[in-house]
C-alpha positions in Angstrom: 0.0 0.0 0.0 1.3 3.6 -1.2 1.9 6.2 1.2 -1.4 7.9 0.0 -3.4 5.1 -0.2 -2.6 4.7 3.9 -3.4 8.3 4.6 -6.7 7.8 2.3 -7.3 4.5 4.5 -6.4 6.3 8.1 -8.9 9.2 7.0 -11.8 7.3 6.1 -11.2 5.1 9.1 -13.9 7.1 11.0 -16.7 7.5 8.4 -16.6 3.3 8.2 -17.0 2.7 11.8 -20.0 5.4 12.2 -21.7 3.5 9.5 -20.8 0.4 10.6 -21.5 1.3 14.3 -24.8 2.9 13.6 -25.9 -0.5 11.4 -25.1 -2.6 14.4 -26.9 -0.9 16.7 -30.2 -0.9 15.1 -29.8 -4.2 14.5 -29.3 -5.0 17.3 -32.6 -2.9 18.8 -34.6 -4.7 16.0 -33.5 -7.9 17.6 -34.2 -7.6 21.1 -37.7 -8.9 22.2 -37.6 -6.5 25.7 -36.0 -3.2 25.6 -34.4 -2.8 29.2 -33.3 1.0 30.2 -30.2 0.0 30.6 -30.0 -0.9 27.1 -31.8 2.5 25.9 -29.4 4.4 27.5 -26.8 1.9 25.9 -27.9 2.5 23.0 -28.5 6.3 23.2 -24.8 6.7 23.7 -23.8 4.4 21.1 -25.6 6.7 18.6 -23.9 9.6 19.6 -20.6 8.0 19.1 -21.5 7.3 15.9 -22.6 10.6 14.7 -19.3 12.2 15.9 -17.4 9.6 14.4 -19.4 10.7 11.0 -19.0 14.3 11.9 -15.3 13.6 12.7 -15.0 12.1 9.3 -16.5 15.8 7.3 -14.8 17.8 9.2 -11.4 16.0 7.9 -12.6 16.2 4.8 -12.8 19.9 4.9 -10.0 20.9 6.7 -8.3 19.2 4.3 -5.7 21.6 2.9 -6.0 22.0 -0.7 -2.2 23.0 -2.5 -2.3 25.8 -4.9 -2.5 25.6 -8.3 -0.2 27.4 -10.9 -1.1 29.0 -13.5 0.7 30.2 -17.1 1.1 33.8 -17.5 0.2 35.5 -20.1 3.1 37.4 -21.9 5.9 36.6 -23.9 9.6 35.6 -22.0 12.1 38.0 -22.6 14.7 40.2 -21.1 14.8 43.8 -21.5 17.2 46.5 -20.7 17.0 50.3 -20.5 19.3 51.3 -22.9 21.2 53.8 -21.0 23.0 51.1 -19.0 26.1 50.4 -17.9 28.1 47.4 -18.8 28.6 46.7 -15.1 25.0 47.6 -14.1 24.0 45.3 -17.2 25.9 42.4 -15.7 24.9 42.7 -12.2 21.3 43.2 -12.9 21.5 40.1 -15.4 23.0 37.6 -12.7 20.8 38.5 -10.0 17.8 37.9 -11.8 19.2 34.9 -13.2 19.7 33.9 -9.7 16.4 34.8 -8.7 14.8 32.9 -11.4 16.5 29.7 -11.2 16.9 29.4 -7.1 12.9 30.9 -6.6 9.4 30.5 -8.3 10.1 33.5 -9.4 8.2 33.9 -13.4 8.7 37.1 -14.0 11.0 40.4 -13.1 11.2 44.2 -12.3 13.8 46.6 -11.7 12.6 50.4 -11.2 15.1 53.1 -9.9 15.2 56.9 -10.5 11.9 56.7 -12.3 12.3 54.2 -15.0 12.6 50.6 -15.6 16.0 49.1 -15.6 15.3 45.6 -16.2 11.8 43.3 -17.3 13.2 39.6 -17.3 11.2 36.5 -17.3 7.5 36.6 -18.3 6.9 40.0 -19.7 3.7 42.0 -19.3 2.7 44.4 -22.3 3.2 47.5 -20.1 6.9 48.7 -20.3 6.3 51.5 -18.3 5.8 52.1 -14.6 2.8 54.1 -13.0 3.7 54.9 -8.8 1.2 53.7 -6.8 0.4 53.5 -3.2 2.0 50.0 -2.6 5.4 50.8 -4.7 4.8 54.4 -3.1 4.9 52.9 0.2 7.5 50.6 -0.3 10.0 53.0 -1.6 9.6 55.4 2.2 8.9 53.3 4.3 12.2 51.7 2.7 10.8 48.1 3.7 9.3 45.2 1.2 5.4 44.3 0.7 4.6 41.1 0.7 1.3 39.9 -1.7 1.2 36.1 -1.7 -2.4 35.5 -2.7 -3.6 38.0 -5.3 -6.6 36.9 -6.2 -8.7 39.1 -4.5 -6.3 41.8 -3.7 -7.8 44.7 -6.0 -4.7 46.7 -5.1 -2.9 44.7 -7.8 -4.3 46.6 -10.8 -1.2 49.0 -10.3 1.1 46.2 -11.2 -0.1 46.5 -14.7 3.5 46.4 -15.9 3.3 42.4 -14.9 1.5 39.7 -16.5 -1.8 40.1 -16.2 -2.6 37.1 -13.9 0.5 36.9 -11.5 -0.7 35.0 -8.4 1.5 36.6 -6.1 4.3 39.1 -5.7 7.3 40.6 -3.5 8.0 44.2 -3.6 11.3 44.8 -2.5 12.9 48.7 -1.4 15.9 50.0 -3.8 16.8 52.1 -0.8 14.3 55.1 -1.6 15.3 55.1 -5.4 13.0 52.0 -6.2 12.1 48.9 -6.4 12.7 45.2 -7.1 9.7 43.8 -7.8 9.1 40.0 -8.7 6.2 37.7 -9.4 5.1 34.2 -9.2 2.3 32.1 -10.7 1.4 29.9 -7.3 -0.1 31.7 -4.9 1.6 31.3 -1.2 4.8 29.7 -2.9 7.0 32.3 -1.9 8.7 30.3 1.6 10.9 32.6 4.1 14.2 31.4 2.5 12.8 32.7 -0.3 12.2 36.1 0.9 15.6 36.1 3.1 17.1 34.7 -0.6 15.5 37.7 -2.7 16.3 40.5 -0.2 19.8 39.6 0.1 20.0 40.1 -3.9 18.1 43.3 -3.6 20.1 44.6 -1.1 23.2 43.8 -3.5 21.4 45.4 -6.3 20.5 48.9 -4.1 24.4 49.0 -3.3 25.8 48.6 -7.3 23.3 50.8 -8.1 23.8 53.7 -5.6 27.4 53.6 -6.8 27.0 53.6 -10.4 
């Protein structure tokens, strides 16, 4: 027996003995010619070990955690650039998103400093420009990241326009006060905490090379 087919066994475990228990039991009253009181009350308390065994076995069922479900995002892979770069800000900013997207869940990539976009890797949305608003507002003075892991019904996310369409969840990560790094995911509540501690470590490096260039 496979590992799931025992937990699939263990779990139904209860709903077969509430059955089973409750079948017995009126069998049994059916059979007796002289109900005594002392089997009523028997009886009585048999039935309401049954039902919680049967309500035991729902609630199981719907506690159950479901795991989340990815998703492709619409858009086109890519990496893009802003033209004004470096050859140093071009390398640093093209190994720490590769990093990002090969050690994370990471789909999909922004880099925004001094007003414009420095770098759209990954999945690209068909927005190349970024519109300031209250989250990436926030997260620029308050100099500390946001963290959106479920964004399906999150309307704040309309001012990530400049991502796919139907990212499932998001980091947005302080540039010191000069921006952001901002990446997405198509599984909502994938992102773990090494992940995070993994990402801001690379932002951090980012903030510095790019303070300096």
């Amino acid at each position: 027996m496979s590992q799931k087919e025992e937990n699939q066994f263990i779990q139904n475990l209860p709903l077969v003995a509430g059955v089973m228990g409750g079948f017995l039991l009126m069998i049994n009253r059916l059979t007796t010619p002289t109900l005594l009181d002392s089997q009523a009350r028997s009886d009585a308390l048999g039935v309401i070990l049954c039902a919680m065994l049967l309500l035991t076995s729902i609630l199981l069922r719907q506690i159950k955690s479901v795991p989340p479900q990815s998703v492709t995002l619409i858009g086109e892979e890519g990496m893009e650039f802003a033209p004004d770069l470096s050859d140093t800000v071009k390398t640093e900013l093209a190994w720490s998103s590769h990093l990002i997207l090969n050690n994370t869940v990471t789909k999909s990539i922004v880099v925004y400093y001094q007003g414009k976009i420095l770098l759209r890797r990954g999945i690209l949305g068909t927005n190349n420009s970024v519109n300031v608003g209250t989250i990436l507002q926030r997260v620029m003075t308050t100099q500390k990241p946001v963290y959106l892991v479920d964004l399906k019904h999150y309307p704040g996310k309309v001012e990530f326009d400049y991502l796919p369409p139907n990212i499932q969840g998001l980091i947005c990560l302080p540039l010191q006060n000069q921006g952001a790094l901002i990446v997405a995911t198509n599984i909502p509540r994938s992102y773990t905490k090494q992940d995070e501690s993994w990402i801001q470590g690379i932002s951090e490096k980012i903030a510095l090379t790019l303070s300096d260039k």
